[in-house]
C-alpha positions as CSV (number, residue, x, y, z in Angstrom):
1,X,0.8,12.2,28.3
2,X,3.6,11.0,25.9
3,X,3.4,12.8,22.3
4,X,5.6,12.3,19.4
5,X,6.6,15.2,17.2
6,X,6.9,13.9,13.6
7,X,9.4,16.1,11.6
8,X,10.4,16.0,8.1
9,X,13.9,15.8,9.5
10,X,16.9,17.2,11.4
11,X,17.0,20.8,9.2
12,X,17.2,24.4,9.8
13,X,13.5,25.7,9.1
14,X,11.5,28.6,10.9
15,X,8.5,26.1,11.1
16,X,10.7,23.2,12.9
17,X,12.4,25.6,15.5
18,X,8.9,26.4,16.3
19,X,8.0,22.8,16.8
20,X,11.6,22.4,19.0
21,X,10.2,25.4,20.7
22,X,6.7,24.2,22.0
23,X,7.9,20.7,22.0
24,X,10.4,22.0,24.8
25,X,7.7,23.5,26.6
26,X,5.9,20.8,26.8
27,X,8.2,18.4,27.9
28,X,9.3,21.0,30.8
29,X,5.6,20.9,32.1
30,X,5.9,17.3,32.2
31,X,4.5,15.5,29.2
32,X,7.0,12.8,27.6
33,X,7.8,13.9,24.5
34,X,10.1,12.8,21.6
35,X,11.1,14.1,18.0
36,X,10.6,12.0,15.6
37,X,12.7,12.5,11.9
38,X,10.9,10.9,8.6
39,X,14.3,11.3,7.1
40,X,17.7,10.8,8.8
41,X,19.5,12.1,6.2
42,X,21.1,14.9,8.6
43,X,21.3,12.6,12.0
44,X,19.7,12.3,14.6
45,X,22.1,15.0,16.7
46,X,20.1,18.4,17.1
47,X,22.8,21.0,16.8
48,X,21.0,24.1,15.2
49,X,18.3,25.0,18.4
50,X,20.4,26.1,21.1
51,X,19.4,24.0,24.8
52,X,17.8,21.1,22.8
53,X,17.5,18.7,25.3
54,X,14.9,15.8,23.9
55,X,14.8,12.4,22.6
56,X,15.0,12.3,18.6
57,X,14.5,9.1,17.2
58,X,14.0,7.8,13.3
59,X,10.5,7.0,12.0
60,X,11.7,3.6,11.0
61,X,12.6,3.1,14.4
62,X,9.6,4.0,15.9
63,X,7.3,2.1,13.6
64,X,9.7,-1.4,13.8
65,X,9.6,-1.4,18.1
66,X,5.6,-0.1,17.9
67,X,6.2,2.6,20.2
68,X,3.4,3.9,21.7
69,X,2.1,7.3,22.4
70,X,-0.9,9.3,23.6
71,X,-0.2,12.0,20.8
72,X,1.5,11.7,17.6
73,X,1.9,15.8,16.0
74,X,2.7,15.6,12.4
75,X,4.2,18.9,10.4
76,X,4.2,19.0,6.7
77,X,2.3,17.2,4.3
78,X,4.3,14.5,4.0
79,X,4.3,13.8,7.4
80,X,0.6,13.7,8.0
81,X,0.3,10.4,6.1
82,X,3.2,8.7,7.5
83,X,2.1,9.6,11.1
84,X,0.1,7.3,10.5
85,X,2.5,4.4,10.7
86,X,3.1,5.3,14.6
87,X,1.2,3.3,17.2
88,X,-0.7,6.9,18.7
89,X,-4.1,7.0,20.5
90,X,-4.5,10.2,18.6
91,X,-3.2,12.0,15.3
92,X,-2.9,15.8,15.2
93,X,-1.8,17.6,12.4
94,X,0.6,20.8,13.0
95,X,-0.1,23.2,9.9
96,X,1.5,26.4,9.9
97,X,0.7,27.9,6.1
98,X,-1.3,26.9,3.3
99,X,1.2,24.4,1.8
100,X,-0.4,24.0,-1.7
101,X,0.9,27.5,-1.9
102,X,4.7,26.0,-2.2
103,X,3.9,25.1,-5.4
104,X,3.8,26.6,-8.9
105,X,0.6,25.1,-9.9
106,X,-2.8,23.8,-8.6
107,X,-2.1,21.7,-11.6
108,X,1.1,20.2,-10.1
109,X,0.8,16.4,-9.3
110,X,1.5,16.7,-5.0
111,X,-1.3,19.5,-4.5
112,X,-4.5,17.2,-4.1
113,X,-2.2,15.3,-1.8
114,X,-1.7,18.3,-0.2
115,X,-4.9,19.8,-0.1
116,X,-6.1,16.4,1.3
117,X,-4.5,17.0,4.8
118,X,-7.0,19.6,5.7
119,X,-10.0,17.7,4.8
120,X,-10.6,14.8,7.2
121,X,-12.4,16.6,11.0
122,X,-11.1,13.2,12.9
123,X,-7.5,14.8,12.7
124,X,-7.5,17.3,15.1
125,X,-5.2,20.5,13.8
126,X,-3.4,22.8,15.7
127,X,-2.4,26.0,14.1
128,X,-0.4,29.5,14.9
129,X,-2.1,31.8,12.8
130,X,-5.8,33.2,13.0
131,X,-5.8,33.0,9.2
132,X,-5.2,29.5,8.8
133,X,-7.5,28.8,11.3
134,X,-10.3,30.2,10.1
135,X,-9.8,29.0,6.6
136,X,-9.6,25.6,7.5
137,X,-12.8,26.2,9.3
138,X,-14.9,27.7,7.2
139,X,-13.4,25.8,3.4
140,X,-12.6,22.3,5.1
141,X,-15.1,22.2,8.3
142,X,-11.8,21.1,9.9
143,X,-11.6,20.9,13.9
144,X,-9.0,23.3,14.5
145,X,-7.3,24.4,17.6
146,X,-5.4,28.1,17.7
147,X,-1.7,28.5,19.4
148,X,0.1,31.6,18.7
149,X,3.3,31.7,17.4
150,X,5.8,33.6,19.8
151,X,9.4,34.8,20.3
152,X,12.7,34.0,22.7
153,X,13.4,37.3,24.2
154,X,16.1,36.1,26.3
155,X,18.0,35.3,23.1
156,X,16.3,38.0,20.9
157,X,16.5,41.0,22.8
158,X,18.1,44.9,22.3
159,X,21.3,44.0,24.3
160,X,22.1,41.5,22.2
161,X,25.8,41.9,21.3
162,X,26.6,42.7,17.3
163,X,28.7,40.5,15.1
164,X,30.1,44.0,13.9
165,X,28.8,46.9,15.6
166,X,26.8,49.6,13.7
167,X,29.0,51.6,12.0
168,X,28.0,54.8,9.6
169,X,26.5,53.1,6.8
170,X,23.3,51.8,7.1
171,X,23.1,47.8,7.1
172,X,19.8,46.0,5.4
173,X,19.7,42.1,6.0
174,X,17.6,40.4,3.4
175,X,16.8,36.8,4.9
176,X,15.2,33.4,3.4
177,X,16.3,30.5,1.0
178,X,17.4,31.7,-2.4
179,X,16.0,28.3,-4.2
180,X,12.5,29.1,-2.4
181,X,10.6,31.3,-5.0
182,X,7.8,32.6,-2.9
183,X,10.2,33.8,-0.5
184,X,11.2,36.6,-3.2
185,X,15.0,36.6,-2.2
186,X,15.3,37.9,-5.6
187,X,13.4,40.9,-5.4
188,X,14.4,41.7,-2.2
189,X,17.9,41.9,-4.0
190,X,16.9,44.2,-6.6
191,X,15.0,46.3,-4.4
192,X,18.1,47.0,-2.0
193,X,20.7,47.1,-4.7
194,X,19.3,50.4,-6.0
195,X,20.1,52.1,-3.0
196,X,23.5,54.0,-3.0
197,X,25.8,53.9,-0.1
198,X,24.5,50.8,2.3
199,X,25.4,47.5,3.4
200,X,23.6,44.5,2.3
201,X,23.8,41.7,4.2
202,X,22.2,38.2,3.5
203,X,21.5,35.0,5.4
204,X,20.6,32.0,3.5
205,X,19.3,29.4,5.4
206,X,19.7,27.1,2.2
207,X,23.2,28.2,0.9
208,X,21.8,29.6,-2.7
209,X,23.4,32.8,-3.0
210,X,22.9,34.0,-7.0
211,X,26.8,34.4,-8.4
212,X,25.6,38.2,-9.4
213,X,24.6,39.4,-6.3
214,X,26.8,42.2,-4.5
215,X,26.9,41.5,-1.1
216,X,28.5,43.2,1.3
217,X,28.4,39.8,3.9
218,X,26.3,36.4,3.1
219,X,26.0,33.9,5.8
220,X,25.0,30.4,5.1
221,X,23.1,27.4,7.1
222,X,23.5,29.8,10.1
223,X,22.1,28.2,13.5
224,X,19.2,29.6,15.6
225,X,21.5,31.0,17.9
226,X,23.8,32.8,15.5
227,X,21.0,34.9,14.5
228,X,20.4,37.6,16.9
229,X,24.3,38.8,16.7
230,X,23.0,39.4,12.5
231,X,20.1,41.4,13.5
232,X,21.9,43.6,16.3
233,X,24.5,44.1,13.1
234,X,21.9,45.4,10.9
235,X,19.2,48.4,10.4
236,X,16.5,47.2,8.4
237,X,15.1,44.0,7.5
238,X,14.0,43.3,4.1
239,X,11.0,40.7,4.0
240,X,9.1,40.4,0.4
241,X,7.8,36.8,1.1
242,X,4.3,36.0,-0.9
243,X,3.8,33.0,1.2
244,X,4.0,32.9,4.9
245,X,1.8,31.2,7.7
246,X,3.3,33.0,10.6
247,X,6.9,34.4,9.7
248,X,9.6,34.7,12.9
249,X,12.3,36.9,11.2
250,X,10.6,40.2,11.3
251,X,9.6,39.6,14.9
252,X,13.2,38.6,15.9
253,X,14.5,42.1,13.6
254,X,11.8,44.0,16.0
255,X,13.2,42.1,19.3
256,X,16.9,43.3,18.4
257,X,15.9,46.5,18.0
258,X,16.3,46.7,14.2
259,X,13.1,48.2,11.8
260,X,11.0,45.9,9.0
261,X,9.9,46.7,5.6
262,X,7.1,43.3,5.1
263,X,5.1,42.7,2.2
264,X,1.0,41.9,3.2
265,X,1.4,38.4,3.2
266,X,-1.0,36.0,4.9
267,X,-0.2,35.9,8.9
268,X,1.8,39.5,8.8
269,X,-1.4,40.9,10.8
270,X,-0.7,38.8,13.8
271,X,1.9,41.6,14.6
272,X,2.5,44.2,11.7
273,X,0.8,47.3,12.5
274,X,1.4,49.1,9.5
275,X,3.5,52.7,9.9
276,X,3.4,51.4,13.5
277,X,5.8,49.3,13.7
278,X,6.8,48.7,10.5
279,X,6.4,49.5,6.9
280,X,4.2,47.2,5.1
281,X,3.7,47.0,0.8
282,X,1.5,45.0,-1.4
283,X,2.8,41.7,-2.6
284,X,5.2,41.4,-6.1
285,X,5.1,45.5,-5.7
286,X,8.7,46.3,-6.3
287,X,8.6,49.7,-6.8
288,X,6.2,49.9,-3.5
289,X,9.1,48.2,-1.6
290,X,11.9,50.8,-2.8
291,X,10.1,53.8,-1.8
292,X,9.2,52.1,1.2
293,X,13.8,51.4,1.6
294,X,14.3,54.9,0.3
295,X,11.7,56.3,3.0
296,X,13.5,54.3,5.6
297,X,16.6,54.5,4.8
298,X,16.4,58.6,4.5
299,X,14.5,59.1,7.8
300,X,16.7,58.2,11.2
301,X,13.3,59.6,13.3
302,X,11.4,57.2,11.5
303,X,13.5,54.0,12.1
304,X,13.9,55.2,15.7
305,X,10.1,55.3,16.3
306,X,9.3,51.7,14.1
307,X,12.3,50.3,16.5
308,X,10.7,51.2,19.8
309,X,7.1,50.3,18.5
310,X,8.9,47.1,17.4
311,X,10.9,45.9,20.4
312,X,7.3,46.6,21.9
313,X,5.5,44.3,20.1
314,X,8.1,41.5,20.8
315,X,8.5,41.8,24.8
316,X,4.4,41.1,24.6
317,X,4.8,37.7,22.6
318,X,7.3,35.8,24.9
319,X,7.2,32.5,24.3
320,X,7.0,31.8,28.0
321,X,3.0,33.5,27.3
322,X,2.7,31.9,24.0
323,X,3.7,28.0,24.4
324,X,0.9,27.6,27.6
325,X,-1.7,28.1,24.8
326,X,-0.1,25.2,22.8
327,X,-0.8,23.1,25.4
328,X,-4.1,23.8,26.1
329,X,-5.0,23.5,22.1
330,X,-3.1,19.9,22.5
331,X,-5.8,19.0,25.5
332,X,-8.8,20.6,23.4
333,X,-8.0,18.4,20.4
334,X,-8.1,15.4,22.7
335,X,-11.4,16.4,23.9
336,X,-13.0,17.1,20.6
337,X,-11.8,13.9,19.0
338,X,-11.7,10.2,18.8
339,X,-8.8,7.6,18.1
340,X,-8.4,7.5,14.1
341,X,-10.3,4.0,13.5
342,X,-7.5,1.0,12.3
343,X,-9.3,0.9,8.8
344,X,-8.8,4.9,8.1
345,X,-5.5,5.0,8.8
346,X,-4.9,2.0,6.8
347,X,-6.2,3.6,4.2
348,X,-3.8,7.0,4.6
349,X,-0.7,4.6,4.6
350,X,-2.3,2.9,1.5
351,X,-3.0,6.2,-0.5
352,X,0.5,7.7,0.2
353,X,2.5,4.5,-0.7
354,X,-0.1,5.2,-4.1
355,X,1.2,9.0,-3.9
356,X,5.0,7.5,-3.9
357,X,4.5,5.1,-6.5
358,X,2.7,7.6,-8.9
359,X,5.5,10.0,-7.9
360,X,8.4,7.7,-8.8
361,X,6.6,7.5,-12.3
362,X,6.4,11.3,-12.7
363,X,10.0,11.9,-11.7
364,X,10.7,8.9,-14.6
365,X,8.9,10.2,-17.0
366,X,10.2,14.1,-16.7
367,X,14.1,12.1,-16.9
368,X,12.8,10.8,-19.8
369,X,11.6,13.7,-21.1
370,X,14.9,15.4,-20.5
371,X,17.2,12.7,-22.3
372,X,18.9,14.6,-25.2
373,X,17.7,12.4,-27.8
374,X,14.2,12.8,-26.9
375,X,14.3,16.9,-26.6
376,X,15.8,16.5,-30.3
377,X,12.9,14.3,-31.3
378,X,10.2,16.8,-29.3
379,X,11.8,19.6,-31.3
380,X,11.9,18.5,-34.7
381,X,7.9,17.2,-34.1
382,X,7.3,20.8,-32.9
383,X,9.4,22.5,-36.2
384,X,7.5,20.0,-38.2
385,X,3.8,20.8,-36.8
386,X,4.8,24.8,-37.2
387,X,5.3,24.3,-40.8
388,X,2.4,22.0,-41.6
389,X,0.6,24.8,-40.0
390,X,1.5,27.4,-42.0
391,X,0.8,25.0,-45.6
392,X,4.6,25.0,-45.9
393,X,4.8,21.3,-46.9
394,X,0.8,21.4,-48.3
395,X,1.6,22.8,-51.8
């Protein structure tokens, strides 16, 4: 079977290692299988996943030479209509999180675009999360397929060696792009900055590090592979996300033999066991999570007992376990679908070249909006209507 991965492009994400991941397995039990990048903004040259070993080719590419495949397996929402561009006897649909979640408002223009993705029972969808899964079901009557997410424990594992060794002061990592609001970087920050006498460490997989923040160490666009030596250097992980589908960093903390503070976000039951193997607080609670950091952070037997629970829980979810399951969702999809007729995928290439357009006007019209002159305009209108209201100029 030859199946084409369609990524948004060559970038460090949690949700595209994954696809690397059982993309890899795949191809080592035999299937053809290539990467395909929307964007080539970064390359085609896969440096970030350590042993990545498959073709990556452009979308434009692919779509000008009418490459055929078996399987085309878009992730993100932008790639589900323009997977439909590839020459494929069938189109799957990767979705690991509710993605309308990434933005502010239900209100915003991209969400029905969005929320449109889940709708259609002729795309087959994989997914790694029980959650998703049965949401998709029972809102969308979507034909879904469930794979499990997994971990590397040859790379994540309690021998890894530290980037600095443990030392008296206890470290806690706070992880996740700083431009991402859901992600709560921010409160994390606050949280761990009212705790006297520790090391706070930071990875940023997008480079926003706030110019306030006292950090002890930050690391930036760090690779896959350069993230086990973090965890072996630090305690505690610091995870306040309030959107996830299925999130890998406290898994990897638990596999180095580090202890978790999580919030209860979607997808944090497919391993948190709360005061098992990790401490777990209600969303946006901030004052949850710092007696939750205090707790930790003033109980050694605790962390000790979360660790071992923790390393526990990852040695059961190797990936070599997991990625089978992928592939048997992959060949249950097949079985329960048929090839997207010509005129319905016409139609998906036709409404997201609508989506463009309309979004080309938005992004005009909010420059517009912006131009100094018409902010001046907006605000003397506004001054004006405020004193009309009050009978200011009505004498």
């Amino acid at each position: 079977m030859k199946i084409a991965f369609l990524l948004p492009g060559n970038i460090v994400a949690g949700g595209v290692y994954v696809a690397y991941q059982q993309a890899h397995y795949l191809a080592a039990a035999g299937y053809d299988v290539t990467i395909v990048f929307a964007s080539t903004d970064h390359g085609l040259d896969v440096r970030g996943y350590p042993g990545f070993a498959l073709e990556t080719r452009a979308l434009h590419e692919v779509i000008d030479r009418q490459t055929r495949f078996d399987v085309v397996l878009a992730t993100w929402w932008e790639t589900f209509y323009e997977m439909f561009a590839i020459n494929a006897e069938r189109h799957f649909y990767f979705c690991q999180s509710d993605e309308r979640r990434f933005y502010a408002s239900r209100a915003d223009f991209e969400v029905p675009f969005v929320e449109k993705t889940y709708c259609d029972p002729r795309v087959g969808i994989v997914t790694e999360a029980r959650w998703i899964h049965h949401w998709l079901e029972d809102t969308y009557g979507a034909t879904v397929e469930y794979a499990p997410n997994g971990i590397d424990t040859t790379q994540f594992h309690p021998g890894v060696t530290p980037l600095t060794p443990r030392g008296d002061r206890l470290r806690v990592l706070i992880e996740g792009p700083g431009s991402v609001a859901h992600k709560r970087v921010d409160l994390a920050y606050r949280v761990a900055s009212r705790i006297p006498n520790i090391e706070l460490w930071y990875v940023s997989n997008d480079g926003v590090v706030h110019p306030s923040w006292r950090l002890t160490r930050t690391f930036k666009h760090v690779a896959f592979q350069d993230m086990p030596a973090i965890y072996a250097s630090c305690d505690i992980l610091l995870k306040l996300s309030t959107v996830e589908g299925f999130f890998g960093p406290p898994l990897e903390m638990m596999a180095c033999g580090g202890s978790v503070i999580v919030t209860k976000v979607t997808g944090h039951d497919e391993y948190i066991r709360p005061d098992q193997n990790a401490l777990a607080v209600e969303l946006d609670d901030e004052e949850a999570a710092h007696r939750a950091l205090v707790r930790l952070v003033g109980d050694p037997t605790l962390r000790r007992r979360l660790a071992t629970a923790g390393m526990a829980t990852a040695q059961a979810m190797d990936w070599r376990d997991r990625s089978p399951l992928f592939a048997k969702a992959i060949q249950r999809l097949c079985e329960r679908t048929q090839p997207m007729p010509a005129a319905a995928r016409a139609d998906y290439l036709v409404l997201d070249r609508l989506r463009q357009r309309a979004s080309r006007h938005e992004r005009r019209q909010a420059k517009l909006l912006s131009w100094p002159p018409v902010r001046a305009l907006q605000a003397l209108n506004n001054w004006k209507g405020t004193w009309l209201t009050r009978g200011r100029f009505l004498r």
